[in-house]
C-alpha positions as CSV (number, residue, x, y, z in Angstrom):
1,X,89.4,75.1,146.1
2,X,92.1,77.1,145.1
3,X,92.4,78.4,141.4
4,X,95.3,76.5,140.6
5,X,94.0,73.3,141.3
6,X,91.4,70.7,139.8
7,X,88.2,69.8,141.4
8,X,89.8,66.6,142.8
9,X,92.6,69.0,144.5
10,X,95.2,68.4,142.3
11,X,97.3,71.2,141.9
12,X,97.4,72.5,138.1
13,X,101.2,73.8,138.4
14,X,102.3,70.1,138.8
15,X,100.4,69.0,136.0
16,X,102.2,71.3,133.6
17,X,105.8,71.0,135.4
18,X,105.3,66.8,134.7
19,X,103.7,67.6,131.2
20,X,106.9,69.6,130.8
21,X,109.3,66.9,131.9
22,X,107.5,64.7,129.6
23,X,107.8,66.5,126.6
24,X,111.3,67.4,126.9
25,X,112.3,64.0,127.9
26,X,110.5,63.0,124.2
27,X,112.4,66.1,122.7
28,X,115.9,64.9,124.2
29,X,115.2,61.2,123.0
30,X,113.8,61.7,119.8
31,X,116.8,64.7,119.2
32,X,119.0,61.9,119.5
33,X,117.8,59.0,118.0
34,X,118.0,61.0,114.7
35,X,120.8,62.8,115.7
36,X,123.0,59.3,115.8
37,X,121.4,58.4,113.1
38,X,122.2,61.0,110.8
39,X,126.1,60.9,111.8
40,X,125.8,57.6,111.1
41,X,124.9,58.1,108.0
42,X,127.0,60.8,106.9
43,X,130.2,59.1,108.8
44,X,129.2,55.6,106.9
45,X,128.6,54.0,109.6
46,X,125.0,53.0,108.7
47,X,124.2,52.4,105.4
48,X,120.8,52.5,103.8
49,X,122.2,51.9,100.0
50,X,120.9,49.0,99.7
51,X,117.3,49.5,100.8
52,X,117.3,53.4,98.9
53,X,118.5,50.8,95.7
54,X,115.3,48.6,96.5
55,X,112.9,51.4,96.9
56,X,114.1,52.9,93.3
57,X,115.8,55.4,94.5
58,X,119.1,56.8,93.4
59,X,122.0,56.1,95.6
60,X,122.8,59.4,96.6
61,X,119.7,60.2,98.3
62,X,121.4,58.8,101.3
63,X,123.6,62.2,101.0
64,X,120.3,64.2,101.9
65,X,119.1,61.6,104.4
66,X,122.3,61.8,107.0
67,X,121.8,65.3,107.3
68,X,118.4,66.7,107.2
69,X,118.1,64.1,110.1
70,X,120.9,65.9,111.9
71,X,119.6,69.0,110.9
72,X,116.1,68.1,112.3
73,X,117.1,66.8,115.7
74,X,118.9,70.6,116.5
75,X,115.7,71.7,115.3
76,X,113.5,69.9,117.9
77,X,115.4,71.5,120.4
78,X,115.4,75.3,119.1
79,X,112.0,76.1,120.3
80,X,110.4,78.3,116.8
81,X,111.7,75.6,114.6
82,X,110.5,72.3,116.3
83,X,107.5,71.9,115.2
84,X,108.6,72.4,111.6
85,X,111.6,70.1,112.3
86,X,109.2,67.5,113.7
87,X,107.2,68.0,110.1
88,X,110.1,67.5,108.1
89,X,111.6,64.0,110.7
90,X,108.0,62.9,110.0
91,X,108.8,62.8,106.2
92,X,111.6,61.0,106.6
93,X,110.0,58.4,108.6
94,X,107.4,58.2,106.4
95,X,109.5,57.1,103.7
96,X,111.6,54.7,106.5
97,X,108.4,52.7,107.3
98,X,107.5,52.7,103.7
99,X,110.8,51.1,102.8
100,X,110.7,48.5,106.3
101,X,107.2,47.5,105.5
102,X,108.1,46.2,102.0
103,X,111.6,45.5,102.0
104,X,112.5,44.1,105.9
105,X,110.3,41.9,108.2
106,X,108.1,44.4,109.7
107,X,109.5,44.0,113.1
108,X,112.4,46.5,111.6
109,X,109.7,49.5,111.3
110,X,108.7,49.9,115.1
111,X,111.7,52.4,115.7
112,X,110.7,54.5,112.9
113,X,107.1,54.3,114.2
114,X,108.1,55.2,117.8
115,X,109.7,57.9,116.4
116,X,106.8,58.7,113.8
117,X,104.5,59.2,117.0
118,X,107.2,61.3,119.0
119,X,107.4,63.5,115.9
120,X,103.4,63.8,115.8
121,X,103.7,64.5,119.9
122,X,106.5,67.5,119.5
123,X,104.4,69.1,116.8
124,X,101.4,68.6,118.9
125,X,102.8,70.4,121.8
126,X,105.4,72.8,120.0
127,X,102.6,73.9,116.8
128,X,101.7,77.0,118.8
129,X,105.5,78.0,118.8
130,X,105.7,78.9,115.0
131,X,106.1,82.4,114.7
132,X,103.1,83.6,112.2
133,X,104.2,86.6,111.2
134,X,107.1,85.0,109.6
135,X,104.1,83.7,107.1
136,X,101.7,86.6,106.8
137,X,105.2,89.2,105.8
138,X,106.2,86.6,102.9
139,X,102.9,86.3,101.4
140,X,102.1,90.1,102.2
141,X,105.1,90.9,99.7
C-alpha cells in the first residue's frame, strides 16, 4: 500500500481532484444562478415587488437584493471571500424561502433551498480560506 492510497487501493489524489471538480462545478452553478438573478433584478427583468410588499417590506429593498446577489456570486469565485459570500447568499435565501413558504405554493422554494444547501456546501469547503489575521488586527486596534 502506497501512502497516497486508501486501504481498498484507491488512490487519495483522485479523491481530492473529483472532490475538486465537484466543488467548483457547485461554485460555477451556484455563481450563476445568483448571478442572473441579481441582473435580473437590477435590469427589471424579475421583479420581487410584490412578494417584498407581502412580506412588509418596503419596496426598495429590492434595490439591495439585485446586487448583493451579484455581488455574492463574484465572491464565491474569489477564493478569501467565498465563504463569507456564501454567508451573506445564505441570508438572502433565508429570507426567499421565508417569503415562498408563506406567500407562494411551496413548490416555488426548492431553488432557493437548492441553493441554501450549495451555499452551506461552499462555506463548508471554502471556511478554512478566510484569512484570520484580517480579524485578530481589527480587534487588536
Amino acid at each position: 500500500m502506497n501512502i497516497l492510497e486508501k486501504s481498498n487501493g484507491e488512490s487519495l489524489v483522485n479523491i481530492s481532484k473529483t472532490k475538486t471538480i465537484a466543488l467548483w462545478s457547485i461554485i460555477v452553478l451556484t455563481a450563476a444562478a445568483f448571478g442572473s438573478a441579481g441582473i435580473g433584478k437590477i435590469i427589471g427583468a424579475i421583479d420581487v415587488t410584490p412578494m417584498l410588499t407581502e412580506m412588509g417590506l418596503p419596496s426598495w429593498v429590492h434595490y439591495l437584493i439585485g446586487p448583493a446577489e451579484l455581488a455574492g456570486a463574484v465572491g464565491l469565485l474569489i477564493r478569501k471571500l467565498s465563504a463569507a459570500a456564501a454567508i451573506g447568499l445564505t441570508v438572502i435565501m433565508v429570507g426567499a424561502i421565508y417569503g415562498h413558504v408563506l406567500f407562494t405554493p411551496l413548490v416555488q422554494a426548492l431553488p432557493a433551498i437548492m441553493l441554501l444547501v450549495f451555499c452551506g456546501i461552499i462555506f463548508m469547503f471554502r471556511r478554512k480560506d478566510i484569512p484570520r489575521d484580517m480579524f485578530v488586527d481589527s480587534v487588536a486596534r
